[in-house]
N, C-alpha and C positions, 0 to 999 in steps of 0.2 A: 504493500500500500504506500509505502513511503517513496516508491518512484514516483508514483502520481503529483505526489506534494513538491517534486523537482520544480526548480525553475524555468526549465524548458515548458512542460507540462500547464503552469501556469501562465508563460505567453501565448504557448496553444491553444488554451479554453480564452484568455481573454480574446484573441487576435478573431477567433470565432464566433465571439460572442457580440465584437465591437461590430464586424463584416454584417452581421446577421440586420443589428437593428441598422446599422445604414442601408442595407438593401433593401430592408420595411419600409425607412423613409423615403429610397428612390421610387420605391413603386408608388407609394402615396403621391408623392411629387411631380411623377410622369403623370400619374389620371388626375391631376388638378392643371395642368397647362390650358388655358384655353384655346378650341379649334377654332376654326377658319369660319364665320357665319357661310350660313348656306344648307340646304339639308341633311340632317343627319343620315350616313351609311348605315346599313345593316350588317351583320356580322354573315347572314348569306344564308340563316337557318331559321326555316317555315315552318309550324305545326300547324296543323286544320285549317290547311289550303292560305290562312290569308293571317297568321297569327307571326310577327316576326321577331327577330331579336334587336335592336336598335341600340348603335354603339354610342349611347348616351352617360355624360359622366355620373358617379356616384356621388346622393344626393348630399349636399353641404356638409349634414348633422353630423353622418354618418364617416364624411373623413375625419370631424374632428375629435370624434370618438377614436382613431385610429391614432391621428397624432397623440392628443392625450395621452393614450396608451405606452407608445413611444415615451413620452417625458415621464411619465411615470417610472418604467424601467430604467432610465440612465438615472433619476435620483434614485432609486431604491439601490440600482448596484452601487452606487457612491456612497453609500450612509447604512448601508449592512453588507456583511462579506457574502462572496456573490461570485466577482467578478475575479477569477482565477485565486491565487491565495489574499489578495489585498482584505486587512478586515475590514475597511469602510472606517466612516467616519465615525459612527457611534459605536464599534471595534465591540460591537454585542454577539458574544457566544452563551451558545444552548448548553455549555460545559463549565467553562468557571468566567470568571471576570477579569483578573490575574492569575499568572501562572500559579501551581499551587493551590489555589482559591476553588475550592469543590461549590461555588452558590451557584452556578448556573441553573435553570430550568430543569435539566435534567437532572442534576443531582437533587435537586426538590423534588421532583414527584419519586424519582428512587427511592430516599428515606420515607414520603410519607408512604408508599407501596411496601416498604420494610416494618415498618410501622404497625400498618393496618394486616398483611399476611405472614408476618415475620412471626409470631407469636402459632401460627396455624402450622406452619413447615413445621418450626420446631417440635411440636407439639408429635409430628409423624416420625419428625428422624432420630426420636427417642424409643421407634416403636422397632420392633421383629419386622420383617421385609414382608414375610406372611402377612403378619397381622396387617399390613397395612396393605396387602393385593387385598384382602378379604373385607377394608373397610369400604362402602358404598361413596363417603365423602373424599375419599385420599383415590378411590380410583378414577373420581371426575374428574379429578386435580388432574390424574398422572395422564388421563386420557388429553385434555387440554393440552399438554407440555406435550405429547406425543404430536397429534396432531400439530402443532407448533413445529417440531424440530425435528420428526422423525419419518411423518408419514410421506412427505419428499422422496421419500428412499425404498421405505416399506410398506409405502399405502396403506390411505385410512382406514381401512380393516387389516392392517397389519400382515394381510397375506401374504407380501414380498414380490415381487414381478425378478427377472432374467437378470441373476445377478446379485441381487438383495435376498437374504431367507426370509422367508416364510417365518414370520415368530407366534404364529397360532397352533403349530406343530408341537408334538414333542421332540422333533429331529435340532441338536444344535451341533456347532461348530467346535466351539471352544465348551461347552458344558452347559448345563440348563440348570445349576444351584443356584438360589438368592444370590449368595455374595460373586458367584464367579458373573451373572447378568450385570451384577453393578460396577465388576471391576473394567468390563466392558464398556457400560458408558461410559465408567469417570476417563478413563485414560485412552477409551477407542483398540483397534485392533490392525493390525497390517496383514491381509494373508496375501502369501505369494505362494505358486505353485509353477514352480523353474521347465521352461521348456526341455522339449525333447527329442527337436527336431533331428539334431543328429542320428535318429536312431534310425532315418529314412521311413516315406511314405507307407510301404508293404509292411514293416514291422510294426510301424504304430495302427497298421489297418488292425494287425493281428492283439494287440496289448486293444481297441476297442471294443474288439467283441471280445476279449475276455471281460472284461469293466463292467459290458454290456450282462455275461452269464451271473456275475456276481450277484444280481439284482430278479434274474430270474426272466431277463429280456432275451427275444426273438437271437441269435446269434448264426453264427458262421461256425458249428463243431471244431471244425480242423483249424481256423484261424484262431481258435479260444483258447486249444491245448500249443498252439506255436506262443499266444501271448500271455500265457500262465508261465513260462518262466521268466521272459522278456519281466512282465511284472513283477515276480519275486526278487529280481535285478536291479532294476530302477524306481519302483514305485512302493516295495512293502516298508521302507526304509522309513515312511511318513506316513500309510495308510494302510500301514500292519501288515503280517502273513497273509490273512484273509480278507483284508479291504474294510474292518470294522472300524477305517480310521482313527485318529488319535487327540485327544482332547488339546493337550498340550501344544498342541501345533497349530489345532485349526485344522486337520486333515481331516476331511470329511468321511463319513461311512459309503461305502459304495455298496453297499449290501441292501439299504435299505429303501430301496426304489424312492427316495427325494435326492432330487437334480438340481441345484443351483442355475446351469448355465443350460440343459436339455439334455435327455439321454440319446439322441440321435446316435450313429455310429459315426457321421462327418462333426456332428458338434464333439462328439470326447475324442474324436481325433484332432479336431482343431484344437481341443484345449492341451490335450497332451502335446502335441508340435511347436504351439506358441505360448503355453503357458500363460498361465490368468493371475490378473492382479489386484487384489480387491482392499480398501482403506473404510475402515473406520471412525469418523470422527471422534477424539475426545471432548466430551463435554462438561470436565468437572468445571476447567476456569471459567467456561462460560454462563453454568449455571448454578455453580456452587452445588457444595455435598446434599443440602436440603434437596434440591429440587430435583438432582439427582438418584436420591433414597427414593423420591416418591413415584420418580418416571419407571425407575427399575421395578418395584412391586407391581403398577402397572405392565408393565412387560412378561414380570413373571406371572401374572394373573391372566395374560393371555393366552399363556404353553397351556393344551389338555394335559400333558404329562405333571401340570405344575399345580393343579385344580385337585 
């Protein structure tokens, strides 16, 4: 973010900002010249035979509604920041006053927002993780803050789309306990899953229809028993002898017919050749331990395995 705040950046947005209302004003400026007396042209377009467009200027009121507009914008960007980083005349921020100086606007309603729900958070993040998926008031909360910050990724019914899991399952990545769901928000997760292209096309055909038997899916016999060692080779190292993957890692179960990315035989080829890479946001500095206690019951409240 702090490239944007550059110098350069800031003659960019002014140099575009200045361009913009001068070409407002030329246009206004161009349709106030007066024409030539004589009849006015038509612009050349008829509806119901005799209905025309007549290239007559815009009437008086109505430019100087425009200009108005105009002056309005060059003293407003002048007397509040605006206009690239200059803070304007009255040097008024929505954060403090002086550097230092927390009175801005935002830090008011922050404290009184602290104030008024601060007493409620606490009140949950004294509570069992359980206790508080099972309370009816702490899971509107946690559903609010989902929907807020989560469903972006996992959809408002938390089903997950191509990519994202599914947190209505009992199938997880990293574990589905209370605290391992929260250690997830607060700090986020990185899973990476290293390509394997090297191993050439034909061989990773063969390690997908094994992936594919794992699961109980349609397969290729002869290509499953060529990719059941290929896999014992490259892939049990992370997702076990038998594919029950491994919590610790994030290496998914491939036993258990749910699919992240699809169980095609080109999609788990494609993943296995290029490898997938998937991030997790942390969200503790964002939204502090409270709100995070109460997102995470909600999450656990949504696994049937967690119910």
């Amino acid at each position: 973010m702090s490239d944007f705040d550059s110098g350069f950046w800031s003659i960019y947005v002014q140099g575009l900002t200045a361009l913009s209302i001068l070409f407002c004003a030329y246009i206004l400026y161009a349709n106030t010249i007066k024409k030539e007396s004589g009849p006015v042209e038509t612009h050349g377009n008829v509806w119901d035979e005799d209905l025309a467009e007549y290239n007559n200027p815009l009437p008086s009121w109505w430019m100087w509604l425009f200009w108005i507009t105009i002056v309005f914008s060059v003293v407003y960007l002048a007397v509040y920041p605006g206009f690239g980083n200059n803070a304007g005349v009255f040097k008024w921020s929505s954060v403090e006053s002086a550097p230092g100086e927390k009175d801005g606007q935002y830090y008011k309603e922050m404290r009184a927002a602290d104030q008024k729900y601060g007493p409620i958070f606490e009140k949950y993040a004294k509570m069992d993780l359980k206790a508080v998926a099972a309370d009816p008031e702490a899971r509107a909360m946690g559903e609010r803050l989902f929907l807020t910050y989560c469903a972006q990724c996992h959809g408002s019914a938390a089903q997950g789309a191509k990519g994202f899991p599914n947190l209505t399952d009992s199938d997880w990545l990293y574990g589905g306990e209370p605290e391992v769901i929260k250690t997830t928000i607060t700090g986020g997760r990185n899973g990476v899953m290293p390509p394997f292209g090297h191993l050439g096309a034909d061989t990773i055909k063969d390690v997908a229809n094994y992936v594919r038997s794992l699961s109980g899916l349609a397969n290729d016999g002869l290509r499953a028993q060529r990719g059941k060692d290929v896999f014992a080779q490259n892939c049990a190292a992370c997702h076990g002898p038998e594919g029950k993957g491994m919590f610790a890692l994030g290496a998914p179960n491939l036993t258990d017919k749910v699919w992240l990315y699809g169980s095609s035989e080109a999609t788990i080829a494609e993943t296995v050749t290029g490898g997938r890479s998937n991030r997790m946001p942390a969200f503790e500095e964002f939204l502090g331990d409270a709100k995070v206690h109460l997102l995470s019951a909600y999450v656990l409240g949504l696994s049937s395995g967690a119910k």
